[in-house]
MIROZA-200646 format. One record per residue (C-alpha): residue number from 1; x, y, z; residue in one letter. Coordinates in steps of 0.05 Angstrom, whole numbers, plus 32768, in hexadecimal, padded with zeros to 4 digits. Layout:
BEGIN
[pt NUM,[X,Y,Z],"A"]
...
This chain:
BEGIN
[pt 1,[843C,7FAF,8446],"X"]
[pt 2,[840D,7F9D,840E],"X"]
[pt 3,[83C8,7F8E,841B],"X"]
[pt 4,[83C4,7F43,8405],"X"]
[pt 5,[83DB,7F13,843F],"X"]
[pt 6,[83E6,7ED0,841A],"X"]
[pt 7,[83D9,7EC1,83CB],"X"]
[pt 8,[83D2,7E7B,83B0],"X"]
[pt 9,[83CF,7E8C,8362],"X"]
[pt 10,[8388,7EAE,834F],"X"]
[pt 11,[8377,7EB3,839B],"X"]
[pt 12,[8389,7EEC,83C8],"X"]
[pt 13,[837A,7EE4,8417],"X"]
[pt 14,[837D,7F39,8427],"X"]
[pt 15,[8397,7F51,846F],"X"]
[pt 16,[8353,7F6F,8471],"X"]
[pt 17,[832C,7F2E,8474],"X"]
[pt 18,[8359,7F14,84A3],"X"]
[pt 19,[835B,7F4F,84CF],"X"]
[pt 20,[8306,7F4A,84CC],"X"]
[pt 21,[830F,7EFE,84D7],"X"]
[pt 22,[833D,7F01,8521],"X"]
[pt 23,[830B,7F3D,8533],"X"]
[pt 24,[82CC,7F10,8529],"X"]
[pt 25,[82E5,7ED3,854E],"X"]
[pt 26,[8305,7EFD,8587],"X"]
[pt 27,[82C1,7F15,858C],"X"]
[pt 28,[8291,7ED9,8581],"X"]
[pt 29,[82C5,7EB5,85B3],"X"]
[pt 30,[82B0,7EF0,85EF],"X"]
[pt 31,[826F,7EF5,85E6],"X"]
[pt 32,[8269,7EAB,85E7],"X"]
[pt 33,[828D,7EB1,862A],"X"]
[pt 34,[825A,7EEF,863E],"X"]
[pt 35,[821B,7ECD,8622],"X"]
[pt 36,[820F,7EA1,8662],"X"]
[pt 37,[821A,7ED5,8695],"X"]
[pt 38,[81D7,7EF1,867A],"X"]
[pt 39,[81B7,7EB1,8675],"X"]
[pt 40,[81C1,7EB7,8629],"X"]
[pt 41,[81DE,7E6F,8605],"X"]
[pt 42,[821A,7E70,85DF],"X"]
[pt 43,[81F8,7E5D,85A5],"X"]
[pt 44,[81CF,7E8B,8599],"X"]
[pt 45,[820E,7EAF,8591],"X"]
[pt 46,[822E,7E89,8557],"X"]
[pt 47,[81E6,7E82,8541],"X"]
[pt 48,[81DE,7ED1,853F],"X"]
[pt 49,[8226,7ED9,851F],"X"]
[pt 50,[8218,7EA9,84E5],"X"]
[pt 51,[81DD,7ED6,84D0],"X"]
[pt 52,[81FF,7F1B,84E0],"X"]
[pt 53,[8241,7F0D,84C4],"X"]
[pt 54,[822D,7F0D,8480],"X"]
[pt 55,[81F7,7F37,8486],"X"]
[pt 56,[821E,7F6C,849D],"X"]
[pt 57,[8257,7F64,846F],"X"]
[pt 58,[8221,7F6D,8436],"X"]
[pt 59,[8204,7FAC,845D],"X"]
[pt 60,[8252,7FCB,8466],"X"]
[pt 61,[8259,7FC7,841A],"X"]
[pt 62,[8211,7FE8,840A],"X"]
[pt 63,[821B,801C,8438],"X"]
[pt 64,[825B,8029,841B],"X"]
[pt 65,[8244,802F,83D4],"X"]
[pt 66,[820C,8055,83DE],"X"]
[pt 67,[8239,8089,83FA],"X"]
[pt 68,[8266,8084,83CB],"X"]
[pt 69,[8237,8075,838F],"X"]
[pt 70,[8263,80A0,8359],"X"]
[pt 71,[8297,8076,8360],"X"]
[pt 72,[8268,803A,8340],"X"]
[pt 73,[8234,8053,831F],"X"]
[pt 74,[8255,804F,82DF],"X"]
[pt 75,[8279,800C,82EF],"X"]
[pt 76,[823A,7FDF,8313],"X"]
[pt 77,[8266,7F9E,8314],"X"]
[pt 78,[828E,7FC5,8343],"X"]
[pt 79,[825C,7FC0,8375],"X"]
[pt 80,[826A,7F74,838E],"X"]
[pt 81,[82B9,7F7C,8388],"X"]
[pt 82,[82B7,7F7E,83D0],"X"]
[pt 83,[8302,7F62,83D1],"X"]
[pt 84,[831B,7FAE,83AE],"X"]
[pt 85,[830B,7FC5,83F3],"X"]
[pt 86,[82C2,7FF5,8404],"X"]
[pt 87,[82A0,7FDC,843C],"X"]
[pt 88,[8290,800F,8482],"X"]
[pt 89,[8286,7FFF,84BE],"X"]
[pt 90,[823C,802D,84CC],"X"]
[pt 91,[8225,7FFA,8494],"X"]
[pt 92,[8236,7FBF,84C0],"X"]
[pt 93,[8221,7FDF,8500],"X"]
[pt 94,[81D6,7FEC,84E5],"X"]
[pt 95,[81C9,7FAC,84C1],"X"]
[pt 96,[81E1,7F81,84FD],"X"]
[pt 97,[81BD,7FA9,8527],"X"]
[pt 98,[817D,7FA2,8500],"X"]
[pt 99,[8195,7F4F,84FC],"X"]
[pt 100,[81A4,7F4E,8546],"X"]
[pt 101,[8157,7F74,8556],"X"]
[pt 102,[812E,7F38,852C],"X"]
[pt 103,[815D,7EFC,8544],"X"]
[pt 104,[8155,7F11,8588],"X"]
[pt 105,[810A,7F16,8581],"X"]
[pt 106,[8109,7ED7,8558],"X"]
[pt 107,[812D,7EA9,8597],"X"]
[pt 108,[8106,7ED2,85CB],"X"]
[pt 109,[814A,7EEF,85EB],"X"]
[pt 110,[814C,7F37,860B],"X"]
[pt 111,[8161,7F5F,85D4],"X"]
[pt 112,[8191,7F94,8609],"X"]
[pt 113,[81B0,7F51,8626],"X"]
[pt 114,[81C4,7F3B,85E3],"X"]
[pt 115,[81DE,7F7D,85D2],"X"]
[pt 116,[8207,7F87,861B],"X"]
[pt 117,[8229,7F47,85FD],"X"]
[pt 118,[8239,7F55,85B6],"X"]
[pt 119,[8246,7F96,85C3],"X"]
[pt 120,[828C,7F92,85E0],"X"]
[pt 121,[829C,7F5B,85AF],"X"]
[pt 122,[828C,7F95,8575],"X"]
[pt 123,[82B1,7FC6,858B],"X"]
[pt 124,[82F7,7F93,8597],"X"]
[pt 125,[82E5,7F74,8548],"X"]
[pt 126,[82E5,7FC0,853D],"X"]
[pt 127,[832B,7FD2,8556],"X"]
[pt 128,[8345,7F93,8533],"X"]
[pt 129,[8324,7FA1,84F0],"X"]
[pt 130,[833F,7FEA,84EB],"X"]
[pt 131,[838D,7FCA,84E4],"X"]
[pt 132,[836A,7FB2,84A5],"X"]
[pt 133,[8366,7FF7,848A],"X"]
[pt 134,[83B0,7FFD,849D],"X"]
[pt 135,[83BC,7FC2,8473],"X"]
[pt 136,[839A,7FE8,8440],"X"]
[pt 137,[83B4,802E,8444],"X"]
[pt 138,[836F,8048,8450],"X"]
[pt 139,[8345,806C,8483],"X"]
[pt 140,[8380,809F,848B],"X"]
[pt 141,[8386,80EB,8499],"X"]
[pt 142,[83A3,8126,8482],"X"]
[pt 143,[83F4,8127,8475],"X"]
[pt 144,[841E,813B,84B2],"X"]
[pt 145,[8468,814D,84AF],"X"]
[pt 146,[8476,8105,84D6],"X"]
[pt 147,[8466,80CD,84FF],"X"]
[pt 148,[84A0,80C2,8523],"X"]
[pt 149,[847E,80AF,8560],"X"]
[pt 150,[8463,8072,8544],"X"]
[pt 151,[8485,8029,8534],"X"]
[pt 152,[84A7,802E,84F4],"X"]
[pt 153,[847B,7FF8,84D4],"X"]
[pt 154,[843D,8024,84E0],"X"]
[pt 155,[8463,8062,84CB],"X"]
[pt 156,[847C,8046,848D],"X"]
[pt 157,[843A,802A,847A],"X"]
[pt 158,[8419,806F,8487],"X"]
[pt 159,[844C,8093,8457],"X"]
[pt 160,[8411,8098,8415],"X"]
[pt 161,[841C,80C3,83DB],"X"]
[pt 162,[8455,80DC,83E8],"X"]
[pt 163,[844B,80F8,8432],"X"]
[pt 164,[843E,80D8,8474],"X"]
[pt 165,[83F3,80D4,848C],"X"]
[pt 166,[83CD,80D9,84D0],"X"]
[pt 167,[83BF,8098,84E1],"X"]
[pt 168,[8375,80A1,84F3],"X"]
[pt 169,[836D,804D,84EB],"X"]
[pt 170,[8393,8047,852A],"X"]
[pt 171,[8377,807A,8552],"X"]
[pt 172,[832F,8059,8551],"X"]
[pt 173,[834F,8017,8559],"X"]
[pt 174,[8372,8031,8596],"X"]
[pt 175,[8337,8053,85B2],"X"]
[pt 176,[8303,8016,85A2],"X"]
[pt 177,[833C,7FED,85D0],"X"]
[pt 178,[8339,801B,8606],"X"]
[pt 179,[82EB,8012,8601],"X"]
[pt 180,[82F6,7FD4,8602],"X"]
[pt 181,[8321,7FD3,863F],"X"]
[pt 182,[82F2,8001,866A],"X"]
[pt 183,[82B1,7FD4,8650],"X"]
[pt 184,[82DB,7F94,8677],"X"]
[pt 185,[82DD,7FC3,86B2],"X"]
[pt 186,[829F,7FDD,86BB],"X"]
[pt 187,[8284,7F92,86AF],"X"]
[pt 188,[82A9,7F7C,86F0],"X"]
[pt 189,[8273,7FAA,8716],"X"]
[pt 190,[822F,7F95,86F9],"X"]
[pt 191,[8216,7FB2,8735],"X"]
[pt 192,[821C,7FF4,8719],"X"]
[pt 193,[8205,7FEA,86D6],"X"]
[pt 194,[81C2,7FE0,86BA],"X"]
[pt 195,[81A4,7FB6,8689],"X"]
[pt 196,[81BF,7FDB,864A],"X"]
[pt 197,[81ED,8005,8664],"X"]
[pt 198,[822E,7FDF,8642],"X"]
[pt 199,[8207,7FF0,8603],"X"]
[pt 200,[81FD,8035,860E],"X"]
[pt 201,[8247,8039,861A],"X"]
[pt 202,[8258,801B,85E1],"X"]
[pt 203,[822A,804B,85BA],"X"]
[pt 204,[8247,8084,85E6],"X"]
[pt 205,[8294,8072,85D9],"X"]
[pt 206,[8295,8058,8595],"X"]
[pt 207,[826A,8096,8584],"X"]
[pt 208,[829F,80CB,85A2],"X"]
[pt 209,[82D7,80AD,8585],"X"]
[pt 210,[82BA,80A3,853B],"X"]
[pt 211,[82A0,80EA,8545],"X"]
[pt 212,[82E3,8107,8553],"X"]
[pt 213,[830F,80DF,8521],"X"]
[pt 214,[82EB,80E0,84E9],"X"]
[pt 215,[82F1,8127,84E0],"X"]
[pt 216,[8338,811C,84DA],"X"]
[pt 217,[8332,80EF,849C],"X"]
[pt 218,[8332,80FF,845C],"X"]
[pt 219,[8308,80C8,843E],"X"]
[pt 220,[82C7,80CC,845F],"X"]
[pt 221,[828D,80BB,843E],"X"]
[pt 222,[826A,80FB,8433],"X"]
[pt 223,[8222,8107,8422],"X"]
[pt 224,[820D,8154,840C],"X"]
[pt 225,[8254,8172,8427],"X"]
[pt 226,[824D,8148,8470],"X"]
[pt 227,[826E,8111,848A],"X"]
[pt 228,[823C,80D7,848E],"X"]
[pt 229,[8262,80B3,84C8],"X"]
[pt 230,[8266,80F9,84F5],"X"]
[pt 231,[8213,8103,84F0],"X"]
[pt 232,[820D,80BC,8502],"X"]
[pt 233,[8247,80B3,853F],"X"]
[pt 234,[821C,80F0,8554],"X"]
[pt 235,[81D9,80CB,8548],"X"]
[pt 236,[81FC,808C,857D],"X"]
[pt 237,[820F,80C8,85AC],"X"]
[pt 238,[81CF,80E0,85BC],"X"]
[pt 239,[81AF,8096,85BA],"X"]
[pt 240,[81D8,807D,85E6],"X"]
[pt 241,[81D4,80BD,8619],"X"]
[pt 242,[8186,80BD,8610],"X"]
[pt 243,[8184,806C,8626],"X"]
[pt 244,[81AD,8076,865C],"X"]
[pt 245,[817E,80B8,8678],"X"]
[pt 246,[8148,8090,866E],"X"]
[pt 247,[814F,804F,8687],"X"]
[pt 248,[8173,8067,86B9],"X"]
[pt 249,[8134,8085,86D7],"X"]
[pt 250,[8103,8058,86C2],"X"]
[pt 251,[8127,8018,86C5],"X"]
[pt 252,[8138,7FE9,86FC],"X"]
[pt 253,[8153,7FAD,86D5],"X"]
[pt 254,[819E,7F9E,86EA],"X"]
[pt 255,[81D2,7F84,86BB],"X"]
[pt 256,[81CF,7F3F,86D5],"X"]
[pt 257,[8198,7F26,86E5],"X"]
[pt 258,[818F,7EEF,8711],"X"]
């Protein structure tokens, strides 16, 4: 499997963009359906998502570059050929967040409501986006003798340079499903959660998992000899414990309030 979907003379349509495309209307279309249950419209959802799409798209690809900054430093135009592939996910992550912070403030909405709402959307665009990378043959780990408990279309996809690879794509997309999955569970018993608290999972989960997996892949973005994405799915570890300690003992506000 190549990683261009459809071609119509000079223009390429990439798996990538389509895989990032299903993940972002999956998502806009359940948080639209989330908004109202915490007296949040659904506008301001597609509102928020016209701003943050591209804005984070843009961040993804400076994040990625700076990291990677050898690679273009002698070759500048390279920069903005976002379609060659170079964009990560931490880039995203912190420029929506930073878009999400001043649109909330901007409409006057609780900033940890819109978050509980987006928040499961991200992590489901997430899972969808990695099969990108598949598309791609990237965001793989070291070689392994085989992969014969997979499908044969993964498998065969995963065989690169000559030997077959771990497929570290698919283990964060499967664990940001089961995330997911428990999120749409523990929603069903707002009575236990508190204002927050979906986020703080979120920051919890997604934090493990990127902790654990990237260390199996071999082409993290490094800075100084460390991987960049371990220090920060560390960083969302502790954030999200610390919120969860703390308004757990100071705060009364319940996920829904009525």
């Amino acid at each position: 499997m190549g990683p261009i979907a459809i071609q119509l003379g000079p223009l390429e349509i990439r798996w990538y963009a389509i895989c990032i495309l299903i993940g972002l209307i999956l998502g806009v279309y359940l948080a639209s359906k989330e908004a109202p249950r915490k007296k949040i419209s659904s506008d301001d959802i597609l509102d928020f998502i016209l701003w943050a799409f591209p804005i984070s798209i843009i961040g993804a690809r400076i994040y990625y570059v700076v990291f990677s900054w050898d690679q273009y430093k002698d070759n500048l135009l390279d920069v903005i050929a976002i379609w060659n592939g170079g964009i990560a996910i931490y880039g995203g992550l912190i420029t929506g967040a930073l878009v999400l912070y001043f649109f909330t403030r901007y409409r006057f909405i609780e900033t940890l409501d819109f978050l509980d709402v987006v928040a499961p959307s991200v992590m489901l665009a997430q899972a969808i986006g990695r099969w990108g990378n598949f598309f791609n043959q990237e965001a793989y780990g070291a070689e392994v003798a085989n992969l014969d408990y997979l499908p044969s279309f993964i498998r065969d996809q995963m065989f690169i340079d000559g030997a077959y690879r771990q497929p570290t794509f698919l283990f964060e997309s499967v664990w940001n499903i089961l995330g997911f999955a428990l999120i749409c569970v523990l929603r069903r018993r707002p009575k236990f959660l508190k204002q927050g608290e979906i986020t703080t999972f979120y920051l919890i989960w997604y934090g493990c998992g990127r902790l654990l997996i990237e260390g199996m892949r071999t082409d993290s973005l490094m800075f100084f000899g460390i991987r960049v994405s371990q220090w920060l799915s560390g960083l969302l570890i502790l954030v999200g414990i610390s919120m969860v300690l703390v308004r757990r003992r100071k705060s009364t506000v319940p996920y829904y309030q009525s």
